[in-house]
N, C-alpha and C positions, 0 to 999 in steps of 0.2 A: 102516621102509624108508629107505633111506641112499642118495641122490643127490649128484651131483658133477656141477654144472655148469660145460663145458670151453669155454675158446677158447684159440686160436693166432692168432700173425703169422707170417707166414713170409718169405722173401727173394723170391720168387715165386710163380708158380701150380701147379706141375709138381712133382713130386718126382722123376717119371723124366726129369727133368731135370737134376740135382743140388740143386735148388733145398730149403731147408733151413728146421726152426724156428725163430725167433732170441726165441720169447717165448710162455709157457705160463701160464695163469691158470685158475685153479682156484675155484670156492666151493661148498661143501655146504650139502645140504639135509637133513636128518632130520624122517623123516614131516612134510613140506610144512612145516618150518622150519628159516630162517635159521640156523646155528650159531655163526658169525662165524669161523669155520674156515677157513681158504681154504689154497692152495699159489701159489708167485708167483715169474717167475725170467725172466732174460734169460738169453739165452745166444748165445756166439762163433758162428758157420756157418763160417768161417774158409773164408768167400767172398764175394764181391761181391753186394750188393743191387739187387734191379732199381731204377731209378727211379720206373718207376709204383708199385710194391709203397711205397715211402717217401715218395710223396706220399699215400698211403692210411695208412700209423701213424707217418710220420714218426721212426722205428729206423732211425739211421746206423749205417756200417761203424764209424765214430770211436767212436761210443757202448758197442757190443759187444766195443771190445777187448780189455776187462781182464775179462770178462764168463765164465763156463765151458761147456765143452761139454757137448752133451747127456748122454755117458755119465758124466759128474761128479755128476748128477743123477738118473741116472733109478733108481736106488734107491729113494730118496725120493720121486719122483716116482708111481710106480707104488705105493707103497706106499699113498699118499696115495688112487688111484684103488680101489684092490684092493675087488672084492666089492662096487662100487657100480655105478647104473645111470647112465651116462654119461649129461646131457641135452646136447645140440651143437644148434646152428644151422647145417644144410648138416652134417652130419655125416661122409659122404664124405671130403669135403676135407682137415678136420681129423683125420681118422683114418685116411688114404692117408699123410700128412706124419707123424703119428706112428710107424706101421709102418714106412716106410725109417728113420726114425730108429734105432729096435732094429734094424731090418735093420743097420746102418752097426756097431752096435756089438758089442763084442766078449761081451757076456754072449748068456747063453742065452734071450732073452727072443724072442721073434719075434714075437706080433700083440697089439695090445690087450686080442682078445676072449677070452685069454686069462687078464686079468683082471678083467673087468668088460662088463657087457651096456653097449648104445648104443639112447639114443630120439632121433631128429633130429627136433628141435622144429619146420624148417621144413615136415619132411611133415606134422606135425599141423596147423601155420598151410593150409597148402595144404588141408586136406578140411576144416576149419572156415570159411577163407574162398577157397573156388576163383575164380578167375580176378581177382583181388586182388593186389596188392603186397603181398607178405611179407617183406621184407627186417627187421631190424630196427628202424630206424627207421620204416616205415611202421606198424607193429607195436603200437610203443609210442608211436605216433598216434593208432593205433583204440584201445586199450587206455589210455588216459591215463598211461603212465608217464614219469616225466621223464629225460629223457638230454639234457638240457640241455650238460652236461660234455665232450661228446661229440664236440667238434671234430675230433679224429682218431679211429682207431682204436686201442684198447690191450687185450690177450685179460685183463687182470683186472678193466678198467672194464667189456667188455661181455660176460663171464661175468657180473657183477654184475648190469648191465640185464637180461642171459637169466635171471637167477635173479627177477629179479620177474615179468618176463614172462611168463613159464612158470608159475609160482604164478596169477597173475590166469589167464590163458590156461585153468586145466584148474581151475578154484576150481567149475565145475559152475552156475556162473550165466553163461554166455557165451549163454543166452537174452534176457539184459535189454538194452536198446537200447545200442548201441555207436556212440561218438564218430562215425564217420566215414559212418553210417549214419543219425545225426539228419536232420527237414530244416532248412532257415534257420530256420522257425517256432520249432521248439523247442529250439534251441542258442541262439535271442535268450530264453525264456522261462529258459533253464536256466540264463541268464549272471547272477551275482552282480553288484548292482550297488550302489554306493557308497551311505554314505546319511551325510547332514549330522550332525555331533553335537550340536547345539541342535535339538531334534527335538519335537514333542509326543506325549505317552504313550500307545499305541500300545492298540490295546483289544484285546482276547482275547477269541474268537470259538474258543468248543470243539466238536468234531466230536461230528456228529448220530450216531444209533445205525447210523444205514444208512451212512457213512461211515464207521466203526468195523467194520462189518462187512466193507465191501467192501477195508478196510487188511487183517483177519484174514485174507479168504481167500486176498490176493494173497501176505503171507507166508507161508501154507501151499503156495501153490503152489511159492514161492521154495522151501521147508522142503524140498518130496518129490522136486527137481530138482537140488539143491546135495548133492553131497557133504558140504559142512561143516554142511549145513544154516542156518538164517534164523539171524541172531545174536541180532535182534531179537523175536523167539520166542522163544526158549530165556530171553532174561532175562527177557519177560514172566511163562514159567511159573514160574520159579527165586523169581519176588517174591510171588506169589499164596500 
């Protein structure tokens, strides 16, 4: 299975607007891995940029001059998507702004979905966590992923974040306790904590049979709910 997950910048919010892509970032997945593959590009709108949209990725008019236009690209561009399953955050959006763009241009291309199906990752966040903050960043809050980087927005940094996201998010363990869903109690018990290097040696205390057992079942549990299954399972039997 061959995924390509998509973001954009745009000059605005509207396409029936005139308002334009000025930046497309791409990275693939093949069967739920990372390929190191991506597509990546600025490009001219050879129009003015709203303000707010520039305080949001920071993409000046200055920056895009020498930059190309969409149809210099979108050969390539498409080619790169073709036959894959589009994952988008707010998918809409980003694929209203790509359709006028083939609309604008002179080949024969007219909608997306002509080359490739679309999953919009924020309606999956939305039935997984209803009445929740799903944006992004709140996202990779509950999910522990780091977007540290992330001062602005940039569609190949947070295709990047969507590509982990999305990975952890559909991994088939989103029954195990989630970050933002601990309580104080066990986010103090869960927190690593420092320990002095001049230390005295530590005694080893091996688990009891019924603590062994009650570890097996909960990996089986984990085992028959996980798509990828327990990992920790699988190398136990592989050693045996």
């Amino acid at each position: 299975m061959r995924q390509v997950v998509l973001d954009t910048e745009t000059t605005g919010l509207d396409p029936s607007q005139g308002h334009r892509v000025i930046e497309i970032g791409c990275v693939e997945i093949i069967n739920r891995k990372l390929t190191n593959r991506h597509f990546h590009c600025y490009l001219n709108p050879d129009r003015d940029i709203d303000a707010g949209a520039i305080e949001v990725h920071g993409i000046t008019p200055a920056f895009l001059a020498d930059k190309p236009r969409f149809y210099q690209i979108e050969s390539e561009f498409l080619a790169f998507v073709d036959g894959a399953e589009l994952v988008i955050h707010n998918a809409p959006f980003d694929i209203g702004f790509l359709n006028a763009e083939l609309a604008r241009s002179d080949s024969t291309n007219t909608s997306m979905d002509s080359f490739c199906t679309v999953l919009d990752s924020l309606v999956l966040a939305r039935q997984r966590h209803p009445g929740q903050r799903n944006n992004l960043d709140a996202l990779c809050k509950r999910y522990g992923i780091d977007n540290t980087q992330r001062e602005l927005h940039g569609a190949l940094l947070d295709a990047e974040i969507l590509a982990d996201l999305y990975l952890v998010m559909t991994s088939g363990q989103r029954n195990l306790l989630l970050k933002d869903e601990e309580s104080p109690e066990q986010r103090s018990e869960s927190r690593a904590t420092r320990t002095a290097k001049k230390r005295p040696k530590l005694d080893v205390i091996k688990a009891s049979e019924e603590e062994l057992a009650a570890h097996f079942d909960r990996l089986t549990e984990i085992d028959s709910s996980s798509g990828d299954g327990a990992l920790w399972l699988t190398l136990d039997r592989t050693s045996r």
